[in-house]
C-alpha positions in Angstrom: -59.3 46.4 -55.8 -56.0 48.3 -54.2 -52.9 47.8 -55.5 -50.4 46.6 -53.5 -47.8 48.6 -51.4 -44.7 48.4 -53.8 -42.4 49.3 -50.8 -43.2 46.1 -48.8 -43.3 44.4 -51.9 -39.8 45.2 -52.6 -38.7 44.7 -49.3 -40.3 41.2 -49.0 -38.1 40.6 -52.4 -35.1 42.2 -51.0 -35.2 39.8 -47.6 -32.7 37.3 -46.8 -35.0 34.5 -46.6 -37.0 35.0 -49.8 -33.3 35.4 -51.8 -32.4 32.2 -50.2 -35.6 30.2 -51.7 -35.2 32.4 -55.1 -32.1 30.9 -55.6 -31.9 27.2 -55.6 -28.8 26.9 -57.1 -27.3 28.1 -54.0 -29.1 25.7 -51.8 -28.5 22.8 -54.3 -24.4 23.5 -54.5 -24.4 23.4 -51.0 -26.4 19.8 -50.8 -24.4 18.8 -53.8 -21.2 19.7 -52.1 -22.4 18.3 -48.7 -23.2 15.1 -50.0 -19.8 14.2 -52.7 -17.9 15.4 -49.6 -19.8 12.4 -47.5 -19.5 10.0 -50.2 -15.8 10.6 -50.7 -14.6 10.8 -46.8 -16.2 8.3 -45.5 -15.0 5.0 -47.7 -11.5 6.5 -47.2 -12.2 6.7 -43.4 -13.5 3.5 -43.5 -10.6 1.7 -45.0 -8.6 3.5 -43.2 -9.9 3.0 -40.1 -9.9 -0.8 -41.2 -5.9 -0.8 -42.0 -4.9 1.2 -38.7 -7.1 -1.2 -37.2 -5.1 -4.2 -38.5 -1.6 -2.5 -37.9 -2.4 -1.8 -34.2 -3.5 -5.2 -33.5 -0.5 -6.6 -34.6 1.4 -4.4 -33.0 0.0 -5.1 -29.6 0.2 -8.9 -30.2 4.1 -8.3 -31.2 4.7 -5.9 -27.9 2.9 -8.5 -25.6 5.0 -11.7 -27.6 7.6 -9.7 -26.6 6.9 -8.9 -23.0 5.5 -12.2 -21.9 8.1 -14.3 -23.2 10.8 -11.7 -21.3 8.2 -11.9 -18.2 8.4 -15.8 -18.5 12.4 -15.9 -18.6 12.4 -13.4 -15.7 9.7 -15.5 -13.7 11.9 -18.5 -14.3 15.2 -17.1 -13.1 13.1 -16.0 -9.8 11.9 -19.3 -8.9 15.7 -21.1 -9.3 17.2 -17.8 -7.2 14.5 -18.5 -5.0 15.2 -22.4 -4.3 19.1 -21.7 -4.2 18.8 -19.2 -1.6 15.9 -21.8 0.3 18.5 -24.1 -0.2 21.7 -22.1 1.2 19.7 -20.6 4.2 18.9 -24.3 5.2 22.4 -25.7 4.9 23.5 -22.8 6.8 20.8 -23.5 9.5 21.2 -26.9 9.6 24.9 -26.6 10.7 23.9 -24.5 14.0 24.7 -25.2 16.9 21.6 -25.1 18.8 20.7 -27.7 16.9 23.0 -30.2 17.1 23.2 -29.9 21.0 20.8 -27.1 22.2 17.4 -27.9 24.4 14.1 -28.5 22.8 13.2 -24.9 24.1 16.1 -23.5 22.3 15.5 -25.2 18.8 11.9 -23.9 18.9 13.0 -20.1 19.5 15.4 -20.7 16.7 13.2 -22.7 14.1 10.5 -19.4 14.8 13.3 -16.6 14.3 14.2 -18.4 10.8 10.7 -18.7 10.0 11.0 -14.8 9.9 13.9 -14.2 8.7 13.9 -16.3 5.6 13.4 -15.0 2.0 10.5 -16.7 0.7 6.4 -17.2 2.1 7.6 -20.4 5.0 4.5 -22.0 6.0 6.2 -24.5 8.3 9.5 -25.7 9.8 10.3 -29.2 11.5 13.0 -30.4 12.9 11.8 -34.0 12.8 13.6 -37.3 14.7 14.6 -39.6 12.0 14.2 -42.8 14.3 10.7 -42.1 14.9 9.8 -40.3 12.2 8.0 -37.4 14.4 8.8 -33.6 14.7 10.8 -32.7 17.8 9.7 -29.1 17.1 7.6 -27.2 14.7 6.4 -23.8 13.9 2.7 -24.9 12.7 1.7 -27.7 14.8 1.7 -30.0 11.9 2.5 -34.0 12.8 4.6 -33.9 9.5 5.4 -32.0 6.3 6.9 -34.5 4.7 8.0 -38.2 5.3 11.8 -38.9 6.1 14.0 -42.0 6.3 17.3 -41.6 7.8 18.5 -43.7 4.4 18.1 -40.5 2.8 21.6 -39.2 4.1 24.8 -41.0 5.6 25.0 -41.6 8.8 28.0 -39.6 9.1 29.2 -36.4 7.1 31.1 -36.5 4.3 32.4 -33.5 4.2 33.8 -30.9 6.4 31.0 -28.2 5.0 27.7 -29.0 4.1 27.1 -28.7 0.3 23.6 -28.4 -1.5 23.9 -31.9 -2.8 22.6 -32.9 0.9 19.6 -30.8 0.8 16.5 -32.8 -0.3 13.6 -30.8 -2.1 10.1 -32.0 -2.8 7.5 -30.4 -4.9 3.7 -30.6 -2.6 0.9 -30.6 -4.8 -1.3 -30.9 -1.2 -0.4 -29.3 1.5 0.3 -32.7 3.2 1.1 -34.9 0.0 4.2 -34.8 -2.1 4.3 -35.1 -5.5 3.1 -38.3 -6.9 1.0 -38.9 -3.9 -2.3 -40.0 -4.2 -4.4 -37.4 -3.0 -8.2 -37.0 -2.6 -8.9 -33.8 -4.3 -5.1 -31.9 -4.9 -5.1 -28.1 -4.3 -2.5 -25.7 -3.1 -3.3 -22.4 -1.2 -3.7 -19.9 -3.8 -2.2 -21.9 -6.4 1.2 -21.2 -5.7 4.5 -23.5 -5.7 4.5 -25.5 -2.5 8.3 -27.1 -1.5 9.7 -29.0 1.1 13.2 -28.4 1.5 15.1 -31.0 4.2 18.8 -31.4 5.6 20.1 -33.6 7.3 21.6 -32.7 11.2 24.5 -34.2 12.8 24.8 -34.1 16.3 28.4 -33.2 18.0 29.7 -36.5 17.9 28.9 -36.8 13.7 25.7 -38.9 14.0 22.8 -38.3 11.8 20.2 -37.3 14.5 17.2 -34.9 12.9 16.4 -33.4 9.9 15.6 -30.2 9.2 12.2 -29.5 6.9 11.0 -26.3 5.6 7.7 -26.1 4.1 7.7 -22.9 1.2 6.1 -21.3 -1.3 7.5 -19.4 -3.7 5.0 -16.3 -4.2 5.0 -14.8 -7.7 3.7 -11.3 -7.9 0.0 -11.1 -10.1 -0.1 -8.1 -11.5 -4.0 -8.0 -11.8 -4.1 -4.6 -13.4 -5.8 -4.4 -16.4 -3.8 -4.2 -19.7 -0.7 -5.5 -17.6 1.5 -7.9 -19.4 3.3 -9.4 -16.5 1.2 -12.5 -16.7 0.4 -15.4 -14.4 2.7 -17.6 -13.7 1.9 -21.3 -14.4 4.7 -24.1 -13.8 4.9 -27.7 -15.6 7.5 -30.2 -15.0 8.7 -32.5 -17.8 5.8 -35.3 -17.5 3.0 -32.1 -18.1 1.9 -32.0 -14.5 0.8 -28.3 -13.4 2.7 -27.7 -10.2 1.5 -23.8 -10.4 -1.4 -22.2 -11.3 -3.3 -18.9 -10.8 -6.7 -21.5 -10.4 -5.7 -23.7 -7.2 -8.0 -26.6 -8.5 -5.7 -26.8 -11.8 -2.2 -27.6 -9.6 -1.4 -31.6 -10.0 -3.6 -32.1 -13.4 -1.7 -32.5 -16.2 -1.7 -30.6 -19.6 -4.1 -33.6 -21.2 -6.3 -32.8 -19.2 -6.9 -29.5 -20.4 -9.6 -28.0 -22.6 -6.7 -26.9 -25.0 -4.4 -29.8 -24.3 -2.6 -29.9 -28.3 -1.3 -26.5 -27.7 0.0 -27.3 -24.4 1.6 -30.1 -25.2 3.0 -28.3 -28.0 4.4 -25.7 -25.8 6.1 -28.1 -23.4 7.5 -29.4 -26.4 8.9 -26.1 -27.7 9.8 -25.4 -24.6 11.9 -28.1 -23.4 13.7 -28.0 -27.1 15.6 -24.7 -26.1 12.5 -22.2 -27.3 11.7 -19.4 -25.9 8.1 -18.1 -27.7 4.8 -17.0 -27.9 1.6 -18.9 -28.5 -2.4 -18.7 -28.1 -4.5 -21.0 -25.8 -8.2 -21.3 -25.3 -9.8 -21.7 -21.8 -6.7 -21.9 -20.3 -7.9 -19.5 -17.1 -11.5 -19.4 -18.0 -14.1 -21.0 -19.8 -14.6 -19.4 -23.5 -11.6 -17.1 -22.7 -9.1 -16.7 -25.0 -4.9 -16.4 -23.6 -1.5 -15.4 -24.8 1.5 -17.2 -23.5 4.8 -16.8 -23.3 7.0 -19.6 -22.3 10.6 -21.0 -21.5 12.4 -23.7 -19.8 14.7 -24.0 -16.5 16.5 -27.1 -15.5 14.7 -28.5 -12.7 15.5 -27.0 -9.5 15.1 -30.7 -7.4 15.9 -32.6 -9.2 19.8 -34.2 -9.3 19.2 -34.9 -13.5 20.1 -31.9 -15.7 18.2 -33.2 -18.7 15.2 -32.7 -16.3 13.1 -29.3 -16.7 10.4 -27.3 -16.0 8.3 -25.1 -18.4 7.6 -21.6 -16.9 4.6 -20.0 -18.5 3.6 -16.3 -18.6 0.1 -16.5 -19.2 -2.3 -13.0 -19.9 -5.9 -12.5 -21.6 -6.4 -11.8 -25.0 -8.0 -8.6 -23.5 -5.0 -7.5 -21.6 -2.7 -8.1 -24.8 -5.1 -6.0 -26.6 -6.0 -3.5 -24.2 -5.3 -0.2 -26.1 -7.2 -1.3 -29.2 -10.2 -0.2 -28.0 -9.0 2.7 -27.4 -7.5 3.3 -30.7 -11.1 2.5 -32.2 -12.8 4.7 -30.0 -10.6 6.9 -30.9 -10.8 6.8 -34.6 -14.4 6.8 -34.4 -14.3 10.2 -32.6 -12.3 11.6 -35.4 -14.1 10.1 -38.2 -17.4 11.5 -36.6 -15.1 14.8 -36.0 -13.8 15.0 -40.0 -17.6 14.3 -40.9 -18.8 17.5 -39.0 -15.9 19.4 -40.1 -16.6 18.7 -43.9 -20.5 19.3 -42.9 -20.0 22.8 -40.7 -17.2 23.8 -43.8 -19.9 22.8 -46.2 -22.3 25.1 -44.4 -19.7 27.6 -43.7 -19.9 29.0 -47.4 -23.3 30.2 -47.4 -23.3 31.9 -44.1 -24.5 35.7 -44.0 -22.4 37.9 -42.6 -25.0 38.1 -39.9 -24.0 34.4 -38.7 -21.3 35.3 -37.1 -23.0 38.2 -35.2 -26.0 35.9 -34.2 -23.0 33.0 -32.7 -21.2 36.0 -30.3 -24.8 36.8 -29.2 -25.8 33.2 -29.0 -22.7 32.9 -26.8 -22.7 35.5 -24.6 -26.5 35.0 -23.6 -25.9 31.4 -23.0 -22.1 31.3 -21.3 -23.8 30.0 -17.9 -25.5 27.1 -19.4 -22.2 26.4 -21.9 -20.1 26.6 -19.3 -16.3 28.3 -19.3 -14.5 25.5 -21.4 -15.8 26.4 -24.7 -14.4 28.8 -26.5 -15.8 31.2 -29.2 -14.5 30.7 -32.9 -12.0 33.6 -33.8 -11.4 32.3 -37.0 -14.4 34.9 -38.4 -13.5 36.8 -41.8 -14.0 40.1 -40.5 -11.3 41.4 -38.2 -13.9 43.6 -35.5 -15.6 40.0 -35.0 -12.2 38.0 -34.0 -11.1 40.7 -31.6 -14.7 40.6 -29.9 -14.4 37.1 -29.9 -11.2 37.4 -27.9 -12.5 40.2 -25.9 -15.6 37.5 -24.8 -12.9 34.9 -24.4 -10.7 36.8 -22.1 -13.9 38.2 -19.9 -15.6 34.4 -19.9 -11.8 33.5 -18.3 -11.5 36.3 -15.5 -14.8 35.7 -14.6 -14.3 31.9 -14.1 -11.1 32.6 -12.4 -13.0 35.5 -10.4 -15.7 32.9 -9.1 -13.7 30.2 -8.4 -11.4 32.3 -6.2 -14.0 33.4 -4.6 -15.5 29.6 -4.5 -12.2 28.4 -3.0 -12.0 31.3 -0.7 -15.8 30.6 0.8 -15.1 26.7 1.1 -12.0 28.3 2.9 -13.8 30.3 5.4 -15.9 28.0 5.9 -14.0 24.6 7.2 -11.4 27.6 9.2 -14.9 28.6 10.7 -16.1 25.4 11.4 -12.1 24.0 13.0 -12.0 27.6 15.1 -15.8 26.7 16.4 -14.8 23.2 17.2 -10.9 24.1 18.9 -12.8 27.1 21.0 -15.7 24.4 22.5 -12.9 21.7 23.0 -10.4 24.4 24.8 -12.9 26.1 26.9 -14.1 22.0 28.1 -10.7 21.6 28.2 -9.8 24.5 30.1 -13.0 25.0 32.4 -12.6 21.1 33.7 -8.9 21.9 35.5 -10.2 25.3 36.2 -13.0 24.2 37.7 -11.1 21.4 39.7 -8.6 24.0 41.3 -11.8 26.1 42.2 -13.1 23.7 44.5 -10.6 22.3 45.8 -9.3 25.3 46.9 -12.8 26.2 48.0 -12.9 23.0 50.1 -9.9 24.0 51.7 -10.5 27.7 52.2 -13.5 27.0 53.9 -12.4 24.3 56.6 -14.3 21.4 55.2 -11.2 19.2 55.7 -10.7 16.7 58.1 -7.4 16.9 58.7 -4.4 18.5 57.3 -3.8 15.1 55.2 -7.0 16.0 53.8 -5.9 19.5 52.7 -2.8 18.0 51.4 -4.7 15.8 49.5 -7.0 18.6 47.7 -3.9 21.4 47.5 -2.4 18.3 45.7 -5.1 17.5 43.1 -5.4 21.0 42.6 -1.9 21.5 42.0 -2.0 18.4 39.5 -5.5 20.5 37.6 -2.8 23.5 37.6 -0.3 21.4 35.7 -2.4 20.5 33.3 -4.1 23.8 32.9 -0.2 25.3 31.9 0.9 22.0 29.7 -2.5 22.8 27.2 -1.4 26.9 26.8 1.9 25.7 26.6 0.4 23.4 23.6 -0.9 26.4 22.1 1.7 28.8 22.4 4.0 26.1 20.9 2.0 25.8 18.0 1.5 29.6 17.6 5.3 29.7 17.9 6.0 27.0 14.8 2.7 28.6 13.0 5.2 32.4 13.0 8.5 30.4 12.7 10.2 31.6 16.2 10.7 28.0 17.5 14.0 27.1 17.6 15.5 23.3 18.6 19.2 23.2 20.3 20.2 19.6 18.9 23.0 17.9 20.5 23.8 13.7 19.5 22.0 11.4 22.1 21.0 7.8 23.0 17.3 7.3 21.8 17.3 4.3 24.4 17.2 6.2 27.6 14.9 8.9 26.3 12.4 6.6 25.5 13.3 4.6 28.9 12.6 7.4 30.4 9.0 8.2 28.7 8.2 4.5 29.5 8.8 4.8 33.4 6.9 8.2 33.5 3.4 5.9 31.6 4.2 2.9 33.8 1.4 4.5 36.6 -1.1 5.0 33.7 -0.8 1.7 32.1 -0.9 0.1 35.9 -3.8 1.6 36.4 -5.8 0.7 33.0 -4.4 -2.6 33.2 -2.5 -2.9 29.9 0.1 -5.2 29.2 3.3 -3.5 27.9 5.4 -5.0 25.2 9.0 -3.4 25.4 12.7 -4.3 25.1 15.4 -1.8 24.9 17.3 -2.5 22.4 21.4 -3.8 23.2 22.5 -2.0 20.5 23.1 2.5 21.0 20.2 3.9 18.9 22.2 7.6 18.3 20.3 10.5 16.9 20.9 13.9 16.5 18.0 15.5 18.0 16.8 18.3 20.6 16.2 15.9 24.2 13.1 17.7 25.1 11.6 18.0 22.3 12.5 14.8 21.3 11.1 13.6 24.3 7.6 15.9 24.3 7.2 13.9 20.7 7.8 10.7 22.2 5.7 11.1 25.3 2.9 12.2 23.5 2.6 9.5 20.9 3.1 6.9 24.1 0.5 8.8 26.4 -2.0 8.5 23.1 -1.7 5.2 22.7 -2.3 4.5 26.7 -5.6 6.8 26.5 -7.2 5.5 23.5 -6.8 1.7 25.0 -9.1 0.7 27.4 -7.9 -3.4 26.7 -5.3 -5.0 25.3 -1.7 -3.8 25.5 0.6 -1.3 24.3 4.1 -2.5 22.4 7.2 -0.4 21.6 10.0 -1.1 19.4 13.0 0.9 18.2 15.4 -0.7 16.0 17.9 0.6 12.8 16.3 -1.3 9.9 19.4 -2.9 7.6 20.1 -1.0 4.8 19.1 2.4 6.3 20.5 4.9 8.6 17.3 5.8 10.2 16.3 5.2 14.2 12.5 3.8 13.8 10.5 4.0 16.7 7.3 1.9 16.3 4.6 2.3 19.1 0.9 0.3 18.5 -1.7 -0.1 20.3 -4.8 -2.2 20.7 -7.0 0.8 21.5 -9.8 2.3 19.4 -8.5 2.9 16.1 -8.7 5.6 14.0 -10.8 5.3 9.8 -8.6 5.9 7.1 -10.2 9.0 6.0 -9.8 10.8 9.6 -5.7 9.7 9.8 -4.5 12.4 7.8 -6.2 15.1 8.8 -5.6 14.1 12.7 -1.4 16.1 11.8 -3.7 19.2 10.9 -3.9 21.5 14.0 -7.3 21.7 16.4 -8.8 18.6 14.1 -9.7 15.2 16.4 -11.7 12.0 15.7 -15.4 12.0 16.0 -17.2 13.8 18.4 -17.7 10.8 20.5 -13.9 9.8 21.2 -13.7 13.3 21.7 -16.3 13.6 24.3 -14.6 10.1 26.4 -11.0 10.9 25.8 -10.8 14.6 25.7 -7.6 16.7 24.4 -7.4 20.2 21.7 -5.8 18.4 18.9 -2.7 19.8 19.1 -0.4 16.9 19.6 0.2 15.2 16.7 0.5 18.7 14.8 3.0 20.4 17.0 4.8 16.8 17.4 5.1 16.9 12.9 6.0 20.2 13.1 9.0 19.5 15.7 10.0 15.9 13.7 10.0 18.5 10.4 12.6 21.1 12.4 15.1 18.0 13.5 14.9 16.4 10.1 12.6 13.6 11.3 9.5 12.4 10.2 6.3 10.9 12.2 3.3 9.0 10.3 0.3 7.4 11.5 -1.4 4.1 10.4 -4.6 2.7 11.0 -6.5 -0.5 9.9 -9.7 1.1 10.8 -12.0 1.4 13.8 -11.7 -0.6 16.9 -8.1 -2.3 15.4 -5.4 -0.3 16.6 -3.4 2.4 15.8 0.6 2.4 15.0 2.6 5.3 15.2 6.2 5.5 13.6 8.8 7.8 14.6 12.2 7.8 12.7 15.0 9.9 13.1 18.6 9.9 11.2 20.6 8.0 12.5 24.2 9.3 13.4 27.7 7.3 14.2 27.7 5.9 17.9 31.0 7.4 18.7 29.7 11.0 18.8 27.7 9.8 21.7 29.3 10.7 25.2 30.8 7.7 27.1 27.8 8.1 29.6 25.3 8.6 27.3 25.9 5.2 25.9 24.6 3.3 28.5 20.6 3.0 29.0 19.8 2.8 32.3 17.9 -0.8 32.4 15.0 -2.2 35.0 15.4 -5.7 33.3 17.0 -7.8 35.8 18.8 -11.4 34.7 16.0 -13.0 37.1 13.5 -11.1 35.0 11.5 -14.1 32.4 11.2 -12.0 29.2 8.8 -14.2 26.6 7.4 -13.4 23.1 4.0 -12.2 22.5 2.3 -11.9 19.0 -0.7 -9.1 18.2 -3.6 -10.2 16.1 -1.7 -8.2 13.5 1.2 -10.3 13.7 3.7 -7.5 15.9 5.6 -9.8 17.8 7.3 -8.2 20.9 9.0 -9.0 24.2 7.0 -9.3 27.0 8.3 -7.8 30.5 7.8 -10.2 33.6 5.8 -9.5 36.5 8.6 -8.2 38.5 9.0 -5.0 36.2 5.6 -4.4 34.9 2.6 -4.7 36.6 -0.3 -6.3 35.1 2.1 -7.4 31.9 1.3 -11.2 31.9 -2.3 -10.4 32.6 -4.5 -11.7 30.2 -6.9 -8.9 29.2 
């Protein structure tokens, strides 16, 4: 029999992997170290994780106590600001003078202009004969908010001023139904607090003639955002009836009614003794739901009793109090799972050959592309040659991630400047070849004696005179933009009248709305509108933003309005349209240079995309701004233009005045969008087809 070959014998003895079984105690230190590690980390996680647990629920429920009950005093004071101010508006309005003497038509203009300008959500406003107990005018149509008896009031004023004692306010728990009505099924729009405020009004001579009832509700802001401690608001008055509630079909049930009616009652309790405090309710908003509420007390806003009160509630979800705790115990999960690999890979980290470390950089650099760039290679190696490869790798892996996302960026780059240059060079040469082509044959037509007459020549010399025009104004486009593009533009601004500019853009678009039959809602404003701006470049932005809005409406109507809102010093020019609207995705990019709408608006209305770039960049050089808004396709487009506004006395004394078609003969009504943009609209004698129902 042959012996065997000592060598390989020896070898085989000397290997790595037969050491390693030859030695069990070195493979049973590591399992024994492993495994008293596991047994003493993880208790101590586990409690731990148990009392960090504890502390940040508590915590939580403590910073939402805190913040509801705050959020519930804050909500309170809101609603009483919000009735005194309802209350002073309508004292105020109630002394007018329109409506002690004015005509019926007068009253109604004035109940709709304080329907706007008041504070609150006004759903209605009546100014109702106390005799017959009917509205004289209204704002909604209603037959009557409220019912009045001229008992209510003297028949004569007490006073010389009228004082909020007069003003009569009833809480609606129906749209139609004060409180304490009997009503079919009670709700209120959205659940909110529904008043009806009413004053009396005295005609010249001092007789009681009308009253004057507003219908409001006093919106309070849901923050529906999850882990938001604002809370809903929910209002009871002193007897438990819910006059607010997020749920509408709660409003006018009272607190014993409720799933959790002991704790509301002992809330209202609290509440009207003087506390201000934090409790938790059950199926309060929803079934099986459990709610934290904070809670406080305001004397009753209508009623004349200061014992009276209402309870204001802040009400959130359990889950919004305790929003971050799962996020804490995700959290501590992650490291517990993190400390138990740490122990493990440390365990493991002692009986590693001093080939491991080796076998990880190759590991590592043959699998980088699958890894991806984020991880990183350990450098934390007990030889010093293996942590400076390991940051050699590192610092290569980073260039060349850096390398191929530059390049990356660069293609995608390329490749949308590629795909704009290929869609501004077919929309320019249509653009171009369609007047080109025009003063061909017209010129042609004439050249070659196919006229009639000379009228007829005329007529063709003019059209192509008009395709010349247009031919210059879109290389002029161009060459503006390639001027703003290298910075050599430069605006010469001077202070002027914003009024007659843009009087002047609407009389040049009077042909082109005439002629698509859009109605035109326009005023100019009474007041100077003074800017500091460039005129014609002010006026190229103007006219270009007007001219859009007349060639993307085919129906419907155009309105303009330029006002200085109160409270700023800015000149806002506001021009919507009816037309074709533009999706929400597609509005910013329309600023960007050679980029349109779809191809198909592009293909009807034509254009290079130029205008609403070069008019940003010429806003941008006189310290303007122009924005764009759309609801979406086929509702409209509104374009804002605002400008600084600058003191009317550095005007010149002519350029004050605005030169004016409106004519005191000229009937000037109001007409409302399906948006809700009222404007004035121009009579017949001044604009055709503006009373023209499209």
């Amino acid at each position: 029999m042959a012996k065997p070959d000592n060598s390989i014998f020896h070898r085989l003895l000397r290997s790595p992997i037969l050491n390693f079984m030859a030695e069990p105690r070195e493979s049973s230190f590591r399992r024994i170290l492993l495994s008293r590690i596991l047994l003493l980390s993880v208790p101590v996680l586990l409690v731990g994780e148990y009392v960090t647990y504890r502390k940040a629920r508590s915590s939580l429920l403590e910073t939402a106590r805190q913040n509801l009950t705050e959020s519930a005093i804050r909500k309170g004071e809101r609603i009483g600001e919000a009735i005194e101010a309802l209350q002073a508006n309508l004292i105020t309005a109630s002394d007018t003078a329109i409506l002690h003497s004015g005509s019926k038509e007068e009253s109604q203009q004035f109940l709709e202009q304080l329907q706007q300008q008041l504070p609150t959500k006004i759903q209605c406003i009546q100014l109702i004969n106390l005799q017959s107990g009917q509205p004289v005018n209204s704002t909604c149509g209603e037959p009557g908010i409220v019912a009045l008896s001229a008992s209510l009031w003297p028949q004569q004023p007490t006073q010389l001023l009228p004082s909020r004692s007069s003003v009569r306010v009833t809480t609606l728990l129906h749209p139609k139904s004060p409180l304490g009505a009997q009503t079919a099924a009670p709700t209120t729009p959205n659940g909110q607090l529904q008043l009806v405020l009413s004053a009396p009004v005295y005609n010249r001579a001092g007789r009681l003639r009308y009253a004057l009832s507003i219908q409001s509700s006093l919106y309070q802001q849901r923050n529906d955002k999850q882990g938001s401690l604002y809370g809903s608001t929910v209002v009871i008055d002193q007897d438990g009836t819910i006059l607010e509630h997020p749920i509408a079909d709660r409003v006018g049930r009272n607190i014993a009614e409720e799933t959790d009616a002991a704790r509301l009652q002992s809330v209202l309790k609290n509440a009207l003794a003087g506390a201000q405090d934090f409790l938790h309710i059950y199926d309060f908003e929803s079934k099986n739901i459990e709610s934290v509420v904070g809670y406080t007390a305001i004397q009753n806003p209508i009623s004349k009793n200061p014992e009276d009160k209402w309870v204001i509630l802040a009400v959130a979800s359990i889950d919004n109090a305790l929003y971050g705790l799962e996020e804490i115990k995700q959290v501590m999960f992650n490291l517990i799972l993190g400390l138990l690999a740490a122990n493990l890979l440390a365990t493991l980290y002692i009986s590693r050959d001093l080939a491991r470390p080796l076998e990880k950089l190759e590991d590592y650099a043959l699998n980088v592309q699958g890894r991806g760039g984020s991880e990183r290679i350990p450098s934390n190696f007990k030889i010093r040659e293996f942590n400076h490869l390991a940051l050699a790798l590192n610092t290569m892996v980073d260039r060349l991630t850096a390398w191929a996302e530059q390049v990356e960026s660069a293609w995608k780059e390329a490749q949308a400047a590629n795909q704009l240059k290929s869609e501004f060079l077919a929309n320019t040469s249509h653009e171009l070849r369609t007047p080109l082509n025009a003063i061909i044959g017209c010129i042609r037509l004439v050249k070659d004696g196919c006229c009639d007459d000379e009228e007829e020549e005329r007529e063709f010399l003019q059209r192509a005179d008009d395709a010349a025009i247009h031919l210059l104004k879109i290389i002029n486009e161009i060459l503006d933009l390639s001027k703003i593009e290298a910075g050599t533009l430069t605006v010469v601004t001077e202070p002027l009248d914003m009024r007659s500019l843009l009087q002047e853009v609407v009389d040049m678009q009077m042909v082109q709305l005439d002629q698509k039959g859009l109605q035109l809602h326009w005023v100019p404003p009474t007041e100077p509108m003074p800017v500091q701006a460039d005129p014609a470049k002010l006026k190229q932005v103007v006219l270009n933003v007007v001219s859009n809005a007349i060639k993307f409406t085919d129906v419907g109507s155009i309105s303009i309005k330029m006002e200085i809102p109160s409270g700023t010093n800015k000149v806002i020019l506001t021009v919507r349209d009816t037309g074709c609207g533009v999706p929400p995705e597609q509005q910013q990019k329309l600023f960007r240079p050679f980029v349109m709408a779809d191809g198909t608006r592009t293909r009807k209305h034509g254009g290079t995309g130029l205008g609403l770039a070069i008019s940003r960049k010429l806003m941008e050089l006189m310290a303007g701004t122009i924005t764009l808004y759309s609801p979406g396709t086929g509702k409209g487009t509104t374009v804002e233009i605002a400008m600084p506004a600058i003191a009317a006395a550095r005007l010149s004394g002519s350029g004050n005045e605005i030169p004016s078609k409106i004519s005191d003969a000229d009937s000037v009504s109001v007409a409302s969008d399906s948006n809700g943009y009222a404007s004035p609209v121009l009579g017949e004698t001044n604009i055709p087809n503006a009373s023209k129902q499209q």
